[in-house]
MARBA-3410 file (N, C-alpha, C, O; in Angstrom, 1 decimal):
127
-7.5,0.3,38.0,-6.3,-0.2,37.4,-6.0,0.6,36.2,-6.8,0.5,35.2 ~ -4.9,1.3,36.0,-4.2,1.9,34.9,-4.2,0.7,33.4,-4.3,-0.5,33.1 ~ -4.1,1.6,32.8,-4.0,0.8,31.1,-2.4,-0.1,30.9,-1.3,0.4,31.1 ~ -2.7,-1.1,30.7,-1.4,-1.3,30.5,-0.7,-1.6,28.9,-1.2,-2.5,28.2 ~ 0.3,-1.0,28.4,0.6,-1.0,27.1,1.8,-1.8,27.0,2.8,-1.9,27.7
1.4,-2.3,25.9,2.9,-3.3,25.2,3.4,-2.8,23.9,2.8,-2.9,22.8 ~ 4.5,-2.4,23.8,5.3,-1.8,22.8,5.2,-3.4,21.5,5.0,-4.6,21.7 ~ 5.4,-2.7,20.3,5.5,-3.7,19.2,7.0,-4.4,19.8,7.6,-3.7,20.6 ~ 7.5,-5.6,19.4,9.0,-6.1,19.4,9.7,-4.9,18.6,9.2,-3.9,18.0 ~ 11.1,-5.3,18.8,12.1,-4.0,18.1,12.1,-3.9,16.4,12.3,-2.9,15.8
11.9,-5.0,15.9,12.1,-5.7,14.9,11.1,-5.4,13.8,11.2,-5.5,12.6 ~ 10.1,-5.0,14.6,8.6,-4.3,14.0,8.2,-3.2,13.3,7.3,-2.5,13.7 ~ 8.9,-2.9,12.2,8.2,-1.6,12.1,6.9,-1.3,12.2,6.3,-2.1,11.5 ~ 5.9,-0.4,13.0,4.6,-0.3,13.5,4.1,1.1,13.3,4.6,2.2,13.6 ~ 3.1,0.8,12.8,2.5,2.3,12.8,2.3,2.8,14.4,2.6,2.1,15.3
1.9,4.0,14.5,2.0,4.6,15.9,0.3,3.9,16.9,-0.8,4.4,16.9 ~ 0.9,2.8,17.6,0.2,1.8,18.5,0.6,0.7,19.3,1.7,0.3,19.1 ~ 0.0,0.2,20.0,0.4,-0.6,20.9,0.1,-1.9,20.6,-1.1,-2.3,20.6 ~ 1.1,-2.7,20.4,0.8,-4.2,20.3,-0.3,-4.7,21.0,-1.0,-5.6,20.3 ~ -0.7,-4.5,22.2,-1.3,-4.8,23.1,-1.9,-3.7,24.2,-1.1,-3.0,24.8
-3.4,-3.6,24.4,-3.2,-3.2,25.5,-3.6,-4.0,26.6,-3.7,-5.2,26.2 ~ -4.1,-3.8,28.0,-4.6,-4.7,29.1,-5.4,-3.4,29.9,-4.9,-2.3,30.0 ~ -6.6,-3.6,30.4,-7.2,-2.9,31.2,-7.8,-4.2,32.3,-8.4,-5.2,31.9 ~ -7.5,-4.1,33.5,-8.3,-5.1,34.3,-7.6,-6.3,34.6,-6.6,-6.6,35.2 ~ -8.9,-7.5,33.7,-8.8,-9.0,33.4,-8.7,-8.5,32.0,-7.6,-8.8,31.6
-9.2,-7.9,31.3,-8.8,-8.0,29.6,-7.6,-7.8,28.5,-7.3,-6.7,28.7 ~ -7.1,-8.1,27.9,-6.3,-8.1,27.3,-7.0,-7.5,25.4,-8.0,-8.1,25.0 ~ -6.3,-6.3,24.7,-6.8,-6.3,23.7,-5.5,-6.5,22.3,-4.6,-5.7,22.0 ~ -5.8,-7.3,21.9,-4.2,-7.6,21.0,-4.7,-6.9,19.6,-5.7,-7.2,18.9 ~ -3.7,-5.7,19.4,-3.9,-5.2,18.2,-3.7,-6.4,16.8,-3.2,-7.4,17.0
-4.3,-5.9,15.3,-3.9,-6.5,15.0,-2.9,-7.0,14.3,-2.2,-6.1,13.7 ~ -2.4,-8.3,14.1,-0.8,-8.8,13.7,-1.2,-9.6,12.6,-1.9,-10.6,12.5 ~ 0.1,-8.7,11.6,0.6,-9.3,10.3,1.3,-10.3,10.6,1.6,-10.5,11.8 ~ 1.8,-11.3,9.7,2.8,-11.9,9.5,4.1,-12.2,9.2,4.6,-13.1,8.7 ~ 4.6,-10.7,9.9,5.8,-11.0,10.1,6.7,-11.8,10.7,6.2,-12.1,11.8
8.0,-12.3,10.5,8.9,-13.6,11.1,9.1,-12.6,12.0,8.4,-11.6,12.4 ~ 10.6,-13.1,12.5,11.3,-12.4,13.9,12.3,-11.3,13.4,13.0,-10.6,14.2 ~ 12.3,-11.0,11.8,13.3,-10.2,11.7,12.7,-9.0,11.3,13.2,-7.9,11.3 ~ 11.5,-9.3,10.9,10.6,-7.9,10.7,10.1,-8.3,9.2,9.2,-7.6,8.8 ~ 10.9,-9.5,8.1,10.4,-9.5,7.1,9.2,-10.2,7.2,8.8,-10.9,8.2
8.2,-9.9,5.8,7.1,-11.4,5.5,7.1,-12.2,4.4,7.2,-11.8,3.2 ~ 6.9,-13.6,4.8,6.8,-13.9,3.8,6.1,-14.3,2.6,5.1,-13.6,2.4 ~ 6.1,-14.7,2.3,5.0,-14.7,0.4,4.4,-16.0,0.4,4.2,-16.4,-0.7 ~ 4.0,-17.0,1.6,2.8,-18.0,1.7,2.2,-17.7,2.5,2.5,-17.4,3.6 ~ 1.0,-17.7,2.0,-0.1,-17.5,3.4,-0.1,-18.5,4.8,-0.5,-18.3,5.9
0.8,-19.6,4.0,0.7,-20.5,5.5,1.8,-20.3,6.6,1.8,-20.6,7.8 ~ 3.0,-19.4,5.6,4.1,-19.0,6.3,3.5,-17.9,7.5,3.5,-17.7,8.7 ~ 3.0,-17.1,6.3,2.3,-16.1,7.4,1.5,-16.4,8.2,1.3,-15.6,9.1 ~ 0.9,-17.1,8.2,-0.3,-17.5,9.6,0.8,-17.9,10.3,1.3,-16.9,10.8 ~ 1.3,-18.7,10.5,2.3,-19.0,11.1,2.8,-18.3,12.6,2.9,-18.5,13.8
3.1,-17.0,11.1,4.2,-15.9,12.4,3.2,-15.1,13.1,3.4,-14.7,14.2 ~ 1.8,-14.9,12.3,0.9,-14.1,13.4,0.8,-15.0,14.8,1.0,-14.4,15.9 ~ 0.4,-16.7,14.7,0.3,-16.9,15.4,1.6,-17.0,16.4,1.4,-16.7,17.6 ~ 2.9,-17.5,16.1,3.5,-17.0,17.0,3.7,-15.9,17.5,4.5,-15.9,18.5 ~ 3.2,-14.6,17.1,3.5,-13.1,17.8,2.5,-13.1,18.7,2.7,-12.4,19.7
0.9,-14.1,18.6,0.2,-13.4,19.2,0.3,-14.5,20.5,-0.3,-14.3,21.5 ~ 1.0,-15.6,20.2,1.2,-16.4,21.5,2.7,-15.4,22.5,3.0,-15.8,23.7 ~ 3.2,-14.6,22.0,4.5,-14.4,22.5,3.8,-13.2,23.2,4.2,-12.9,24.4 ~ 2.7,-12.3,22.4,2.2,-11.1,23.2,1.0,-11.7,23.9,0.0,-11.0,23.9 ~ 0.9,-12.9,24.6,-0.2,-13.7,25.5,0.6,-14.1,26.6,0.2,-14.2,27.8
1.8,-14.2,26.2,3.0,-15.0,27.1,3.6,-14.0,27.8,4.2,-14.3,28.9 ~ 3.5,-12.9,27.4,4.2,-11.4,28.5,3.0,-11.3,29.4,3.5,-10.7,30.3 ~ 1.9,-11.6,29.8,1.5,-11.5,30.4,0.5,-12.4,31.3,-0.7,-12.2,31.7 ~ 1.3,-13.4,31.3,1.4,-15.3,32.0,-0.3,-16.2,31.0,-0.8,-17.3,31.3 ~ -0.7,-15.2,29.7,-1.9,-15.9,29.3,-1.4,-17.0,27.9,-0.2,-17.0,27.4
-2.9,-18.0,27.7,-1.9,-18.9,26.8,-3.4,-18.5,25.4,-4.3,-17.7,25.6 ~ -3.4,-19.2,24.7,-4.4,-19.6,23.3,-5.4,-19.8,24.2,-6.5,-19.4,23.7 ~ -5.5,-20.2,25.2,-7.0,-20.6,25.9,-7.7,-19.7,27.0,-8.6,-19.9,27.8 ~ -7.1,-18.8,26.7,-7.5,-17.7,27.2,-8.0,-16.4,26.6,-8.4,-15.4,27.2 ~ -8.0,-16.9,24.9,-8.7,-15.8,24.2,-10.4,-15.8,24.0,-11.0,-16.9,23.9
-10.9,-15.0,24.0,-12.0,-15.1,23.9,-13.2,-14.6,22.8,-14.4,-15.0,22.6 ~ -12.3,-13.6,22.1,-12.5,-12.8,20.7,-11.7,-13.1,19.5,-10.5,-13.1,19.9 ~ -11.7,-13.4,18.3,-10.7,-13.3,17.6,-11.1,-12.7,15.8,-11.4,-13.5,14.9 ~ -11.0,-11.9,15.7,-11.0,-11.2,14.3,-10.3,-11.8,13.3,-9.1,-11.8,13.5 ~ -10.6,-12.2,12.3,-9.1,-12.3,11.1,-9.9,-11.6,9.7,-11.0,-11.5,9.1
-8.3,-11.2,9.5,-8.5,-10.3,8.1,-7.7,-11.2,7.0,-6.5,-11.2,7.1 ~ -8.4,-11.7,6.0,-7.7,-11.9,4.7,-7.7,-11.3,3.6,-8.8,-10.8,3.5 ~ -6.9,-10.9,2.6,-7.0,-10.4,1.4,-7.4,-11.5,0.4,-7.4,-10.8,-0.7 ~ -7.7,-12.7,0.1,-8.0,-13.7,-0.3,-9.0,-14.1,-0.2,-9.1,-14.4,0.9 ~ -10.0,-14.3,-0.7,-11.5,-15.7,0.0,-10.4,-17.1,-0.6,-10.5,-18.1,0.1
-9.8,-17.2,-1.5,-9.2,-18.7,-1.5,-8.4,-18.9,-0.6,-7.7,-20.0,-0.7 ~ -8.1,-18.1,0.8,-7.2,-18.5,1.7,-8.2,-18.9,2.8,-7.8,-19.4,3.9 ~ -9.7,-18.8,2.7,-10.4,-19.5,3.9,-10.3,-20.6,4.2,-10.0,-20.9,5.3 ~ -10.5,-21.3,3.2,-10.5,-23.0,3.5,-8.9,-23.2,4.5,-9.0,-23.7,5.7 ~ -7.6,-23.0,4.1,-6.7,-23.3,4.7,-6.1,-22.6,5.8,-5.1,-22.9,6.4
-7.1,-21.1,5.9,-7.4,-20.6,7.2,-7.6,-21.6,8.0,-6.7,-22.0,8.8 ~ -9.0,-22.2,8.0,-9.7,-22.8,9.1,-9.3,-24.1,9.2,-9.8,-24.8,10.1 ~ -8.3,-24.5,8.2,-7.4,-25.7,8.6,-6.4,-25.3,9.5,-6.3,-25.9,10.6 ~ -5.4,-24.3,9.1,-4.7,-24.0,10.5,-5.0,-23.7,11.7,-4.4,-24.0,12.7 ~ -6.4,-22.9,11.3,-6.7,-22.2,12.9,-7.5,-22.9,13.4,-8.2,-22.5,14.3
-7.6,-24.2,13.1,-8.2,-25.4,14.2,-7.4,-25.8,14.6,-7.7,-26.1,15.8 ~ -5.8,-26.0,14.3,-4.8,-27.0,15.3,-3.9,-25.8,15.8,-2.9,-26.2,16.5 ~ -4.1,-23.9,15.5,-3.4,-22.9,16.1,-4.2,-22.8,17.3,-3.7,-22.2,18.3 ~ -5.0,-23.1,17.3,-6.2,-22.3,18.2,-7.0,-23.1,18.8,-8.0,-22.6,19.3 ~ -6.7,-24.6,18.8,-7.9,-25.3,19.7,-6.6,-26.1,20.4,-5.4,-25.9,20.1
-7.0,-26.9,21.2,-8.9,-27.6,20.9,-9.7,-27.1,21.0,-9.5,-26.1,21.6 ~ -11.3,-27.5,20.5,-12.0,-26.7,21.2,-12.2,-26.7,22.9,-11.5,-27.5,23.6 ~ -13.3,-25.8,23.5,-13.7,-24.6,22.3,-13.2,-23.7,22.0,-12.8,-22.8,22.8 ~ -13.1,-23.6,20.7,-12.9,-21.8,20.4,-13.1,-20.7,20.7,-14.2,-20.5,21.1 ~ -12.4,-19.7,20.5,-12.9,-18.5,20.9,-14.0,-17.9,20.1,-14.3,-18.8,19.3
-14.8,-16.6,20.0,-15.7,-16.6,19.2,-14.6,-15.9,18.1,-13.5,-15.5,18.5 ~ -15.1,-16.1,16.5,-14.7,-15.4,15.6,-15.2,-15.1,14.5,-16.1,-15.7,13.9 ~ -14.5,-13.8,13.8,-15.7,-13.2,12.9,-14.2,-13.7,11.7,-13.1,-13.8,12.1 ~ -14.6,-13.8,10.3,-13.2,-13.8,9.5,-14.1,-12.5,8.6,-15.3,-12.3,8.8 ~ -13.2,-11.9,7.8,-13.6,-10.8,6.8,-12.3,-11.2,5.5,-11.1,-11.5,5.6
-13.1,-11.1,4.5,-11.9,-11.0,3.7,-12.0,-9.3,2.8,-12.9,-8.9,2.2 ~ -11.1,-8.6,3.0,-10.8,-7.3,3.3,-10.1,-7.0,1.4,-9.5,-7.8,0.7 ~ -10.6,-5.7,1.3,-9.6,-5.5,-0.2,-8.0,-5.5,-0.2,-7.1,-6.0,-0.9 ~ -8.1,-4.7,0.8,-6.6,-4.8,1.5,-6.2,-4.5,2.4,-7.1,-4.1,3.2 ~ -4.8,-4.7,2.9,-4.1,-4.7,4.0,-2.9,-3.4,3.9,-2.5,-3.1,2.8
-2.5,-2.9,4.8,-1.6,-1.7,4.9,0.0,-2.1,4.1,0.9,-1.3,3.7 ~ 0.2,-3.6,4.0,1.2,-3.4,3.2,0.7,-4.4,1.9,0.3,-5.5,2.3 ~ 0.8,-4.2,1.0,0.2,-5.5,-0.3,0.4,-6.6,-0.2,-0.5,-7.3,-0.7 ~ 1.6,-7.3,0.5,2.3,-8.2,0.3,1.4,-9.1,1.7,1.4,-10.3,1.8 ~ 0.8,-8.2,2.5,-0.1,-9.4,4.0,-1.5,-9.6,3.5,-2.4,-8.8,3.3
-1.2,-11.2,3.5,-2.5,-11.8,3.2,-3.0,-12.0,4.6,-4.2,-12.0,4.5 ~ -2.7,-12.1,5.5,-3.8,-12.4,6.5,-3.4,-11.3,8.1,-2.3,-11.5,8.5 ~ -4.0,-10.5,8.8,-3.7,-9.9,10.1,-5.1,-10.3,11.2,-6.3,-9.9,11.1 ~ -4.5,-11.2,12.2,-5.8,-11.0,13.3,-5.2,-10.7,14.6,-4.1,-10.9,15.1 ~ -6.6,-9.9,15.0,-6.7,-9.1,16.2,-7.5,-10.1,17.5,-8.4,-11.0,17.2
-7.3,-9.8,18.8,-8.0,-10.9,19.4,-8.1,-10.3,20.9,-7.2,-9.6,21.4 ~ -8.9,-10.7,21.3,-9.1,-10.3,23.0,-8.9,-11.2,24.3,-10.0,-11.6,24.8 ~ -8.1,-11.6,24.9,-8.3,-12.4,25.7,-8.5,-12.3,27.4,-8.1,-11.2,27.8 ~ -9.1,-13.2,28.2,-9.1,-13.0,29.7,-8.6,-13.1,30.6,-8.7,-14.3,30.9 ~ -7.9,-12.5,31.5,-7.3,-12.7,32.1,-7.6,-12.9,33.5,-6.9,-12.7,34.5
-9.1,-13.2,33.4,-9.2,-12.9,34.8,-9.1,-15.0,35.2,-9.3,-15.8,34.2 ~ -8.7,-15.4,36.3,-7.8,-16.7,36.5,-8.6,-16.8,38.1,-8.4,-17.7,38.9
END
């Protein structure tokens, strides 16, 4: 089976990569900032979790998978005071359980200053 690639949305400015790729059953979701739908972000961390997780359910949804079908998930914050209300969101983004496995890092920084949080995630596709 050929690689299969997913362009970022139009809306995205993106460095030179693929939102997604798929080989097989697997799916590899690069990682996503929080940007809304117009390409801006915004300046809460809860705003932005928000939009990552809607991008990374919209780039699960191009190819018939849902949240329960991930099975990796990375997150990057610029924060350690954004853990605690990390793992309050990403219990009701991302479950029920069980969850997928995940690693969090809190990173010095992110490619633009203003993203507190980008996660990356792998899911299965095989059905």
């Amino acid at each position: 089976m050929p690689i299969q690639h997913f362009a970022p949305p139009p809306h995205v400015k993106a460095p030179p990569l693929s939102f997604a790729t798929r080989i097989s059953d697997l799916l590899f979701v690069s990682g996503i900032p929080g940007f809304d739908a117009t390409g801006a972000l915004p300046d809460g961390f809860e705003a932005q979790f928000a939009n990552v997780v809607v991008n990374i359910k919209r780039v699960l949804g191009e190819v018939g998978a849902g949240m329960h079908d991930l099975v990796k998930v990375n997150v990057l914050l610029t924060r350690a005071s954004d853990v605690a209300a990390m793992n309050a969101l990403y219990a009701g983004a991302f479950g029920p359980p069980p969850y997928p496995a995940r690693t969090t890092c809190v990173v010095q920084a992110l490619p633009d200053p203003k993203m507190l949080i980008e996660i990356e995630a792998v899911a299965s596709l095989a059905k």
